[in-house]
N, C-alpha and C positions, 0 to 999 in steps of 0.2 A: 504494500500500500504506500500511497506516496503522500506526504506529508506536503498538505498546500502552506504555504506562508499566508503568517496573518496578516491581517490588513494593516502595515503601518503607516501614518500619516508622514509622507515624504515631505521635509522641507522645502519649500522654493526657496531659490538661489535669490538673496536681496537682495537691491541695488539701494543706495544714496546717492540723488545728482543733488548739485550746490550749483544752481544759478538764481543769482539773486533777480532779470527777468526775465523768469520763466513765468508766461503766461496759462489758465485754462481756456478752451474755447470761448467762454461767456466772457472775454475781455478783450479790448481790441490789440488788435497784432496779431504777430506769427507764431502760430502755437507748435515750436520744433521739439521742446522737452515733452510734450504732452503726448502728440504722434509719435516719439521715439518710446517714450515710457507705454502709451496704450501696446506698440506693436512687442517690446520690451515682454508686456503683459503675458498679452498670448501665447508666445515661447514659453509661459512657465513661469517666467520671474515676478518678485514683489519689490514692486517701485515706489519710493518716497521721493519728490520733488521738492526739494526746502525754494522756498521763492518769497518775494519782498511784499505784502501786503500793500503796500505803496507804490502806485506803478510811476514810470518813469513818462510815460506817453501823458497823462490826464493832469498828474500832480497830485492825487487825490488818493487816500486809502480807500480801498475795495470790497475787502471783505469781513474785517475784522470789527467788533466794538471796541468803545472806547477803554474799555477794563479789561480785555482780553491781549494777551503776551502772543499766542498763538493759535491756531486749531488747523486740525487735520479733514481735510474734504477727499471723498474718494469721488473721486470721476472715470467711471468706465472702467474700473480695475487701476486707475494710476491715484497714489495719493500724493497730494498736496498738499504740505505745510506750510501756511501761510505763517511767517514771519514779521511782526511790528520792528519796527524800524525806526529812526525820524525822518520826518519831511526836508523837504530841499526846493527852492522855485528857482534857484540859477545853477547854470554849470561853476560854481568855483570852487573852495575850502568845506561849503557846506555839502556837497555832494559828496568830496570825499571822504566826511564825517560819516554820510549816510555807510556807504559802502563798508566802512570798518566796524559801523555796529552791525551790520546785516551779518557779516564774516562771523562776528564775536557771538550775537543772538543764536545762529544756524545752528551753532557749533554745540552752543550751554544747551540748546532743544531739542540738539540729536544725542547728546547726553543722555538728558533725562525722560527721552522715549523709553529706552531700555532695552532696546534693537539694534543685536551687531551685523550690520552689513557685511556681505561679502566683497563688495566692491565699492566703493567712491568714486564718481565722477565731479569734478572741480572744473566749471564752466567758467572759460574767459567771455569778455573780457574785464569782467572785474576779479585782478588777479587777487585780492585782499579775500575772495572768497574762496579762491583757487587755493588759494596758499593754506588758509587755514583749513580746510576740507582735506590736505594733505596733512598735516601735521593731526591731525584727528584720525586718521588711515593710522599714522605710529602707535597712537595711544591704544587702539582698539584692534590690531594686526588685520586690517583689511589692505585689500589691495586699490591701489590707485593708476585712475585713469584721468588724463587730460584732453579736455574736449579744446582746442583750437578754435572758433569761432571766427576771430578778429586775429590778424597778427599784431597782436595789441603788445607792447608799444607802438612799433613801428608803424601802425597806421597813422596815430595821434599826430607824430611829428612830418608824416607824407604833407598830412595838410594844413601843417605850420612847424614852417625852418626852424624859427627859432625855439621849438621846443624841445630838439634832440638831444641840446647836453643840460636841458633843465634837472633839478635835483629831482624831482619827482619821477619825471621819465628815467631817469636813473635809474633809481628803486625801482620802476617797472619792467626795466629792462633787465636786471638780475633777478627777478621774483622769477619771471618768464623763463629764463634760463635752466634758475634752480628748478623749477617745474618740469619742465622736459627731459635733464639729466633724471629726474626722480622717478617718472613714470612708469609704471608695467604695461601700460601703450596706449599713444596717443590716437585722438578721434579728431576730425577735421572734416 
């Protein structure tokens, strides 16, 4: 007699993408994390999208109340974690503020989910999210993947000279770097 195997509950292989905008289809723009994580889905995998509550397009939070840090919305089998953040109305210093708490927020949230991913995706081009979505891959021994998007810096300063030996673009240009020497492979 042949002894069948019992039913056990196989884990899906998890994924964590870190783009802080990544939109769901009820928002305006290009929904790229959304289609990659529904099709993601289907193969089997369980996808969390960490993304900015505050979009970049409108100016305006989206989804969240005033009293809420985060929440999690499943759409189509991909979940999304909307992320509070603070607001910004110009491109300057306060943007960049926004970008380092979105990095820092993602990071303390995927924490205190209490779900260890198999892999990490770190979406440019905000490498502050990139970066710390990596260094969160050490704490938690998952594997890291970098998604290319933008060749950011390099594009920044295409369309202004004088920003290629700015300190900033600096620092974006060794984040970049150290990102790609780190990767177990990049996505473009």
């Amino acid at each position: 007699m042949i002894n069948k195997p019992k039913n056990k509950k196989i884990k899906k292989p998890l994924i964590f993408i870190f783009n802080q905008f990544a939109i769901s289809p009820d928002m305006p723009g290009g929904t790229r994390h959304y289609d990659f994580g529904k099709e993601l889905a289907k193969r089997g995998y369980e996808i969390y999208i960490f993304a900015s509550d505050y979009s970049y397009q409108t100016l305006k939070y989206l989804k969240l109340k005033n009293n809420e840090n985060y929440i999690i919305e499943n759409i189509n089998g991909v979940n999304f974690v909307w992320v509070k953040t603070i607001a910004y109305k110009k491109n300057n210093y306060k943007r960049i503020i926004n970008q380092i708490a979105f990095s820092i927020n993602a990071i303390k949230i995927a924490s205190n989910i209490k779900l260890k991913p198999d892999f990490i995706i770190g979406s440019s081009p905000t490498l502050f999210t990139a970066f710390m979505s990596y260094k969160y891959t050490k704490c938690i021994g998952a594997k890291y993947i970098a998604e290319i998007r933008d060749l950011w810096p390099e594009s920044l300063y295409c369309l202004n000279k004088r920003l290629k030996y700015h300190p900033y673009t600096l620092l974006l240009k060794i984040i970049s770097a150290y990102l790609y020497k780190k990767s177990k492979k990049i996505i473009v």
